[in-house]
C-alpha positions as CSV (number, residue, x, y, z in Angstrom):
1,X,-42.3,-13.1,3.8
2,X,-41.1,-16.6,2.7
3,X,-43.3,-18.5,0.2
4,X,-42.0,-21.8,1.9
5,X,-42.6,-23.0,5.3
6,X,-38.9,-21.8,6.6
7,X,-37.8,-19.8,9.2
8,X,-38.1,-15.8,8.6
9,X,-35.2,-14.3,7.6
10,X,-33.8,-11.7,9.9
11,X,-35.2,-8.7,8.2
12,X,-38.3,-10.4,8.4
13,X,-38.6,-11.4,12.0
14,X,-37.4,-7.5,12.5
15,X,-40.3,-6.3,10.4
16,X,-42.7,-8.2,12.5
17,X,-41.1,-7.4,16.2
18,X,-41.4,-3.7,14.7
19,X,-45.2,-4.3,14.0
20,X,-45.5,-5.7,17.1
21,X,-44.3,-2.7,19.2
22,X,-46.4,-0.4,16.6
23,X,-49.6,-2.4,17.3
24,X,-48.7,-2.4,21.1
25,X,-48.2,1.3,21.0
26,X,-51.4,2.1,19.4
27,X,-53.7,0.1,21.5
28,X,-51.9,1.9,24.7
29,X,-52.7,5.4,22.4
30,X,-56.2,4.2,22.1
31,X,-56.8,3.2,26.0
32,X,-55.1,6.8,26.7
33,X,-57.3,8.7,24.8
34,X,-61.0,6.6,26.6
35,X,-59.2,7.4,29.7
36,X,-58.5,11.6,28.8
37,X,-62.0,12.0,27.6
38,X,-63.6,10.1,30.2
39,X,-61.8,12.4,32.8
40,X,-62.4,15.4,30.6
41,X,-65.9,14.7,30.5
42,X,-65.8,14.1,34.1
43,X,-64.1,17.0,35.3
44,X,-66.5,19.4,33.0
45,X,-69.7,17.6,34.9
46,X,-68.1,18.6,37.8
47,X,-67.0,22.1,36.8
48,X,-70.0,22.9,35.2
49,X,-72.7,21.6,38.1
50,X,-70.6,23.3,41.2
51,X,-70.3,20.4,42.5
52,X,-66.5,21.5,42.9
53,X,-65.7,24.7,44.1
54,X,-64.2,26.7,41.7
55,X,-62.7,30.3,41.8
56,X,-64.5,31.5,38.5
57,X,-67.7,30.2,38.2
58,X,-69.3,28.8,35.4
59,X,-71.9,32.4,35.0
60,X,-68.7,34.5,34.5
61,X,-66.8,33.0,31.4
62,X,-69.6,34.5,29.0
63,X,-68.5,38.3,30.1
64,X,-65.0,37.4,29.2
65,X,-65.2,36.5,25.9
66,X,-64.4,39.8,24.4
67,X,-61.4,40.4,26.6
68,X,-57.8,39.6,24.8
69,X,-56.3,36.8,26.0
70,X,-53.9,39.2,28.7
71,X,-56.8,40.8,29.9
72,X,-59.3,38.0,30.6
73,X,-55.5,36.0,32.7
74,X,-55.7,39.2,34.6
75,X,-59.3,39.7,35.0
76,X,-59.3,35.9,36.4
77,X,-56.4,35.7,38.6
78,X,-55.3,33.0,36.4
79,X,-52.1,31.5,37.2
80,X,-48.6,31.2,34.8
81,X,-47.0,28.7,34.2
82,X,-47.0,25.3,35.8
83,X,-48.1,26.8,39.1
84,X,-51.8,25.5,38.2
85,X,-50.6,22.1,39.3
86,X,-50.9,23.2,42.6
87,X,-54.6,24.1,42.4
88,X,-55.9,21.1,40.6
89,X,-58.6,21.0,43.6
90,X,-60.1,24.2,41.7
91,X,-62.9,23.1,39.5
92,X,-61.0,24.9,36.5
93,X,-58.1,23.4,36.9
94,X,-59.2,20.0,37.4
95,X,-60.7,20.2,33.8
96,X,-57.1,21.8,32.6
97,X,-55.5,18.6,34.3
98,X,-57.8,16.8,32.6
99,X,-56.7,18.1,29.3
100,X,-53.0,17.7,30.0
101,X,-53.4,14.2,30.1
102,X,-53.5,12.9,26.5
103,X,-50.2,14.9,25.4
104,X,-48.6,13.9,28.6
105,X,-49.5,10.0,28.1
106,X,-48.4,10.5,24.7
107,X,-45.1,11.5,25.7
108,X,-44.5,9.0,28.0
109,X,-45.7,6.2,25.6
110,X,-43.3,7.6,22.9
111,X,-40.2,7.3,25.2
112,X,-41.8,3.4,26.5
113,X,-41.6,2.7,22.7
114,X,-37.6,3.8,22.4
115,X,-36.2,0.8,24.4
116,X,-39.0,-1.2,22.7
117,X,-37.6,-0.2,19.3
118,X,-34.1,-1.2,20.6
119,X,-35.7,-4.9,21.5
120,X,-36.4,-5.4,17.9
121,X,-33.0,-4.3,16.3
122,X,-34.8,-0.4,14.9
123,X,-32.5,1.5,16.1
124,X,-33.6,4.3,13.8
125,X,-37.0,4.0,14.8
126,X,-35.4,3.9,18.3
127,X,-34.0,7.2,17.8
128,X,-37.3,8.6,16.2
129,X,-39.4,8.0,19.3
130,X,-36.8,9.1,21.6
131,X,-36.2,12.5,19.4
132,X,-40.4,12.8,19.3
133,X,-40.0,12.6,23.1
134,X,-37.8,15.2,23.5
135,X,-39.7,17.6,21.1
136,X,-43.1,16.9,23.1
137,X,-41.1,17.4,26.6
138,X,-39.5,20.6,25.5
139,X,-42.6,21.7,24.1
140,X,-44.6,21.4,27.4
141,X,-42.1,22.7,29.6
142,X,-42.1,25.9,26.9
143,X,-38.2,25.7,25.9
C-alpha cells in the first residue's frame, strides 16, 4: 500500500475489493460447512434411532460389508443415479442428502463469487470461479 496518507492506487483498491470477496466467500464456506454437519449429524440421529423409517435398517449394513460394491446396490434395492432425490423421506437417504449438501453449497458459492470477482475488476479470478463451477457441476451430474 501507500506509505503516505493518499488515496490507493487502483491496483491497490483492486487488491483489497479482491480480499474482500475472498474473506466474504470463506465465511459463507465456513457457515456451509456448521450447517452440513449439523444436518449430517442430524439425519444419522435419525437414521440410526428409527425414528425415521428407513428401507434398510440400521442391523443389516454389518452383513453387507463383504459384498462388492454391485452386489451390496443390488442386495439393497439401492437406487442409480439422481433418482434418490425422490426418496429423501427414507432414513438413508436423508443422511445422503445430507451429505450432498457441502459440495452443492460449494458450487453455488463458487459461481456467487464470479459476478463478485467481476465487481472488483479480476476478471481472471472471474473466470477461475466460474471454470471451478463448471468442473464441480459436471462432476456431480457425472459428465
Amino acid at each position: 500500500m501507500n506509505e503516505s496518507k493518499d488515496a490507493l492506487t487502483p491496483d491497490e483498491t483492486i487488491e483489497v475489493k479482491i480480499g474482500f470477496v475472498s474473506r466474504t466467500y470463506a465465511r459463507m464456506i465456513g457457515w456451509l460447512v456448521t450447517i452440513s454437519l449439523s444436518t449430517l449429524v442430524a439425519a444419522f440421529v435419525l437414521y440410526v434411532s428409527g425414528l425415521l423409517p428407513s428401507s434398510l435398517p440400521v442391523e443389516t449394513i454389518p452383513g453387507l460389508w463383504h459384498l462388492s460394491a454391485a452386489d451390496c446396490a443390488a442386495a439393497t434395492n439401492r437406487t442409480i443415479g439422481w433418482q434418490w432425490i425422490t426418496q429423501v423421506a427414507d432414513g438413508r437417504y436423508l443422511v445422503y442428502l445430507s451429505l450432498v449438501l457441502f459440495p452443492a453449497g460449494t458450487m453455488l458459492l463458487v459461481a456467487i463469487a464470479s459476478p463478485l470477482y467481476l465487481r472488483a475488476r479480476a476478471p481472471l479470478m472471474s473466470l477461475i470461479a466460474l471454470l471451478e463451477a463448471a468442473v464441480l457441476l459436471f462432476a456431480a451430474i457425472a459428465v
